[in-house]
N, C-alpha and C positions, 0 to 999 in steps of 0.2 A: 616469242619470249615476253615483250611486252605485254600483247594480249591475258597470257597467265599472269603476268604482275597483277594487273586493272583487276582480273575476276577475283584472283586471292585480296585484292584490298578490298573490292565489294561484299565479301563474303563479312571480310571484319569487321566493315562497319553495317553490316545486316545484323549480327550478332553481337552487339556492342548496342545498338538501336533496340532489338529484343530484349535484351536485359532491361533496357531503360525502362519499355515497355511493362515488364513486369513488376518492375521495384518500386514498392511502397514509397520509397524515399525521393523516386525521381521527381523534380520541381514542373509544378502545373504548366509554366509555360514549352516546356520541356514535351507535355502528355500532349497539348495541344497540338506541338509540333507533329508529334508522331502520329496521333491522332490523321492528320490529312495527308499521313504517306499514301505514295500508289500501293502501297504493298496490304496484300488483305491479313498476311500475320502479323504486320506491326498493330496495324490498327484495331485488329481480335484482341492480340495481347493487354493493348489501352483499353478494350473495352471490359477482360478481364480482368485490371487493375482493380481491388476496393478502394485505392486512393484517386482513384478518378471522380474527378466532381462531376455531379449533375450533367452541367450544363455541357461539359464535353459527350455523355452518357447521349444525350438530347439531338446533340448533332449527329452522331454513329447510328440512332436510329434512321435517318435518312440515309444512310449508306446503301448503294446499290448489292452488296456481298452477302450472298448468303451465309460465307463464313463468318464474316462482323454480327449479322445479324443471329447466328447460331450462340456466338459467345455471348451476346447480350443476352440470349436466350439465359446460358446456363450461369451467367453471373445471377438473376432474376429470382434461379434456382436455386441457388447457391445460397442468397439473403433470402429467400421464404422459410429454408430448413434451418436457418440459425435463429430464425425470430422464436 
């Protein structure tokens, strides 16, 4: 029973961290955070952030993930077809 407690809170705060992830309004030190999870959807999500600055953008290319590294792709894509 326990063990199901632990996984049902992990799940919430996965999903609570993803949100962060995605939300324009989440606070920089907030992206940074998320930015160096082990988890390769939080830190896809920071990379598909447009409120991600730079310098966080800069670190995520050294990321070993090919799915970090796919989002940065399609963030790339993303601002070529709005300019």
């Amino acid at each position: 029973m326990v063990i199901e407690e632990i996984e049902d809170l992990s799940k919430i705060n996965l999903h609570k961290e993803f949100r962060q992830a995605n939300d324009p309004e989440t606070p920089i030190d907030t992206l940074v955070l998320l930015s160096q999870s082990s988890n390769d959807l939080l830190r896809g999500a920071v990379a598909l952030n447009q409120s991600t600055p730079n310098f966080i953008l800069e670190l995520l290319l050294n990321d070993t993930s090919e799915y970090v590294a796919s989002c940065l792709r399609k963030r790339e894509e993303l601002n070529t077809t709005k300019s």
